[in-house]
C-alpha positions as CSV (number, residue, x, y, z in Angstrom):
1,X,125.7,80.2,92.3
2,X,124.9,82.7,89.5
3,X,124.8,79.9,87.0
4,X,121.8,78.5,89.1
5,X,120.4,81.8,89.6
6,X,120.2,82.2,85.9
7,X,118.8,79.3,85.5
8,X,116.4,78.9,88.1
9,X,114.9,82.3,87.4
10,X,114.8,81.6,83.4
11,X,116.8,85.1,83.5
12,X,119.3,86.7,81.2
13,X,121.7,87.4,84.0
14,X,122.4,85.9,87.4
15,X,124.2,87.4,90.0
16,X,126.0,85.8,93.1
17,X,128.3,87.5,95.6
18,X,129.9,86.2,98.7
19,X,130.8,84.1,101.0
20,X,131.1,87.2,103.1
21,X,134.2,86.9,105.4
22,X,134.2,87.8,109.3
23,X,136.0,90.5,109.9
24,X,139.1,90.9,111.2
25,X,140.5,94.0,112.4
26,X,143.6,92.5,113.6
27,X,144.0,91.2,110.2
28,X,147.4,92.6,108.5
29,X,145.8,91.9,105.0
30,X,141.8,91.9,104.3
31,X,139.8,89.6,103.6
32,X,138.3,89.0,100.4
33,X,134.8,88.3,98.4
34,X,133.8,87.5,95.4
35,X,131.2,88.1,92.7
36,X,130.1,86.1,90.0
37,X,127.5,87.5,87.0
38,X,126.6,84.4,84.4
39,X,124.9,85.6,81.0
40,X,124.2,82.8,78.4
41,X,128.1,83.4,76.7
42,X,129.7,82.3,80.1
43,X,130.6,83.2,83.5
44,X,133.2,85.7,85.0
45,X,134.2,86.5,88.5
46,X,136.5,88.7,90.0
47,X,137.6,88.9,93.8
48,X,137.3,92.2,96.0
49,X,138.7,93.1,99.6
50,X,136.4,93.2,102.1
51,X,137.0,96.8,103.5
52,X,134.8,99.3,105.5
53,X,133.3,100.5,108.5
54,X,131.5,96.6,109.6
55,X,127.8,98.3,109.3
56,X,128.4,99.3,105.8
57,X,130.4,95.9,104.3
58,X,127.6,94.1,102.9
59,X,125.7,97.1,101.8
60,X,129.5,98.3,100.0
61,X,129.7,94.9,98.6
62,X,126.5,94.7,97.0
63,X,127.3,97.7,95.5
64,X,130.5,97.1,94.3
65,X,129.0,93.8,92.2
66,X,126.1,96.3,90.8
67,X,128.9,97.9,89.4
């Protein structure tokens, strides 16, 4: 997804995060995302746990890719 956000955009950097999970709070472990960032060298993507108060997750998890 970021590789075809950087390329349908013509941009330096693309950007992709999800799929977002549902949540779970019977869960014994969480969930997990993932975030991708293409530039024209490659891609990378990491995996983060999908943790928070259920109004804030995708708000948190925007933010945590920004970083």
């Amino acid at each position: 997804m970021a590789q075809n956000c950087r390329g349908r955009f013509n941009a330096d950097l693309g950007l992709a995060i999800g799929p977002f999970p549902d949540l779970d709070p019977a869960a014994t472990t969480p969930e997990r995302f993932h975030v991708a960032l293409a530039t024209r060298h490659g891609t990378r993507s990491k995996s983060y746990a999908f943790v928070g108060h259920p109004a804030l997750l995708r708000l948190l998890s925007a933010k945590r890719a920004l970083n």
